[in-house]
C-alpha positions in Angstrom: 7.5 19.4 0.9 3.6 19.4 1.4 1.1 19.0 3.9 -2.3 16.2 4.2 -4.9 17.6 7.0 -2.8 18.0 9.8 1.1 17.0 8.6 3.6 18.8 7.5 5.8 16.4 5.2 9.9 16.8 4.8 10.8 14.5 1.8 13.4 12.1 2.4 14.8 9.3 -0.3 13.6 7.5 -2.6 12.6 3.8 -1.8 11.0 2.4 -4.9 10.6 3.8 -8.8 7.3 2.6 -10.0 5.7 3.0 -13.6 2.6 4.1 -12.0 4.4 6.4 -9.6 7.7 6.9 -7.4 8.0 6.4 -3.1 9.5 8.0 -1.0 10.3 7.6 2.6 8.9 11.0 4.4 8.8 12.5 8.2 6.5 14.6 9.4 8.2 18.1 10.6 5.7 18.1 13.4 7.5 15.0 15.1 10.6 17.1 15.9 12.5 13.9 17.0 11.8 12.4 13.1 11.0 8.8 14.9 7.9 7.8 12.8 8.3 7.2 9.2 6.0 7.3 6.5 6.2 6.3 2.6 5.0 9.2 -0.1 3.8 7.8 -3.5 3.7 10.5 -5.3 1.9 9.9 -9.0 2.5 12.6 -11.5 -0.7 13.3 -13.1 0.2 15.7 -15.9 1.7 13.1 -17.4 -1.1 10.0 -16.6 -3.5 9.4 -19.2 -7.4 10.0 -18.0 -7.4 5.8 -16.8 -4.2 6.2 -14.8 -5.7 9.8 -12.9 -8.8 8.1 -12.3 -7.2 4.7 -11.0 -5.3 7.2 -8.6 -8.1 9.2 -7.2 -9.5 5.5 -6.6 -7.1 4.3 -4.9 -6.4 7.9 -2.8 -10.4 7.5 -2.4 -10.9 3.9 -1.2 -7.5 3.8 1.1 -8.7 6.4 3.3 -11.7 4.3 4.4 -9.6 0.8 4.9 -9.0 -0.3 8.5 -7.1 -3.3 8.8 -3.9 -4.5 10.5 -2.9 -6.8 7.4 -3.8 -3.7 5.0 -1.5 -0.8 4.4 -2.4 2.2 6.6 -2.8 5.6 4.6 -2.5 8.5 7.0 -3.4 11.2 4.5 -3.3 12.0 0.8 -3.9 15.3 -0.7 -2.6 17.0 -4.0 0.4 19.2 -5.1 1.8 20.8 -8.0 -0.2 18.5 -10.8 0.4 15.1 -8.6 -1.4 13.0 -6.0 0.3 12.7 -2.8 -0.5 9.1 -1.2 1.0 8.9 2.5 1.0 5.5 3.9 2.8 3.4 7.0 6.0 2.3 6.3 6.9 -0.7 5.8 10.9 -1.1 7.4 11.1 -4.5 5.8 10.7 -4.1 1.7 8.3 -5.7 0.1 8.1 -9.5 -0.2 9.2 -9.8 -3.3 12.7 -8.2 -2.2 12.7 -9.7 1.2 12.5 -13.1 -0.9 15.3 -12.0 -3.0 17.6 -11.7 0.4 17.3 -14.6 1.4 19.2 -16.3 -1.3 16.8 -19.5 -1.7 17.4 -20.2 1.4 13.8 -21.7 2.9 11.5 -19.9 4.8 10.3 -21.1 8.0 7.0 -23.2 7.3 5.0 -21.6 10.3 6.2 -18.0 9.0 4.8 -19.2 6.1 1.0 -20.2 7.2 1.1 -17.0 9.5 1.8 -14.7 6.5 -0.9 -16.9 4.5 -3.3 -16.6 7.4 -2.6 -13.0 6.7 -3.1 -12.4 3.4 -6.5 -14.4 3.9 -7.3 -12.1 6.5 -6.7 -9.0 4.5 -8.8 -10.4 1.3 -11.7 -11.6 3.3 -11.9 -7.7 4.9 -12.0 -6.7 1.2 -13.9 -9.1 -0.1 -16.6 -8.2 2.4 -16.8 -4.4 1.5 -17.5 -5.7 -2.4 -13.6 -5.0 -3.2 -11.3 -7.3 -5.4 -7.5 -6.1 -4.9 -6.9 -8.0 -9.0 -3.2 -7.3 -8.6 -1.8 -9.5 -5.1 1.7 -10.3 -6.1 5.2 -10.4 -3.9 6.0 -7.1 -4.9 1.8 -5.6 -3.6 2.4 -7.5 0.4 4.8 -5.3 2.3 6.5 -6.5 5.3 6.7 -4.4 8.6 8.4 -4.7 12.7 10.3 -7.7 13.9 7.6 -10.0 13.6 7.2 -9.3 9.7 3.9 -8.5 9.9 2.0 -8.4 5.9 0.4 -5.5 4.8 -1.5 -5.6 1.4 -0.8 -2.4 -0.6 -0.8 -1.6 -3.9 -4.7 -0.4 -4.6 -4.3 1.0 -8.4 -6.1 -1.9 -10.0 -8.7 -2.9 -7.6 -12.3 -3.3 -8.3 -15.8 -2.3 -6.5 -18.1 -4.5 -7.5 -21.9 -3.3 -7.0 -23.1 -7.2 -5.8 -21.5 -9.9 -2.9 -18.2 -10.8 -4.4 -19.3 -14.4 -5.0 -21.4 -13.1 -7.8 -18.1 -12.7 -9.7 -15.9 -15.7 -8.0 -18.6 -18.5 -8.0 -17.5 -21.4 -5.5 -16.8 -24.7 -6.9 
């Protein structure tokens, strides 16, 4: 596989087949004992109209410069044989959408619930507050990670940089 600044990535399988691109999970043949993870979205861009390439070197763009522990992490991106590489955390838990699907509509824990909500508030107000609207939070954009089943927003192909404070847009009531 390819390298991002300092990596060298070893492709492993394929954990989710998007429209707007495919993941897999990836290892970084510098970690000899393969103990740290990573996901690889790779987007084909030979095949992307001129929206979908720029949506991708958006998202490539603006994930680099997100810090936040309720946002996924990208570690690196770069670009091989006509595609974006996007490498991110991974997320050993699926994404909500799935982990909902497990459960078999059995409920949810009401405080797991206001902690993931707490969250997901946190996450949006971090964006929110650099002129960013995410414009596509769904169960299958909030990834779940560790024991605790920590969120992490993902997802960042249809978000929006607005020039002017977000409330501009999303007047209060």
């Amino acid at each position: 596989m390819a390298s991002g600044d300092d990596y060298n990535f070893e492709l492993g399988e394929k954990i989710e087949d998007g429209s707007y691109g495919n993941v897999y999970l990836c290892y970084d043949r510098n970690d000899g004992d393969k103990k740290i993870g990573y996901a690889l979205k790779v987007i084909d861009l030979t095949k992307s109209t001129e929206d979908e390439r720029e949506r991708a070197e958006q998202e490539a763009s603006l994930l680099k410069d997100l810090q936040h522990e309720f946002i996924l992490r990208t570690v690196t991106s770069y670009h091989e044989k006509g595609a974006l590489c996007i490498v991110t955390e991974f997320c050993d838990q699926g994404n909500l959408s799935e982990f909902l699907e497990r459960r078999n509509d059995n409920f949810l824990d009401e405080l797991r619930i206001v902690e993931w909500f707490r969250q997901i508030c946190s996450a949006l107000k971090y964006l929110h507050g650099r002129h960013i609207l995410h414009r596509d939070v769904a169960t299958s954009s909030v990834y779940l990670t560790g024991e605790d089943m920590k969120f992490k927003l993902g997802d960042f192909e249809f978000v929006k940089v607005v020039e002017g404070p977000i409330t501009e847009i999303i007047p209060h009531p």
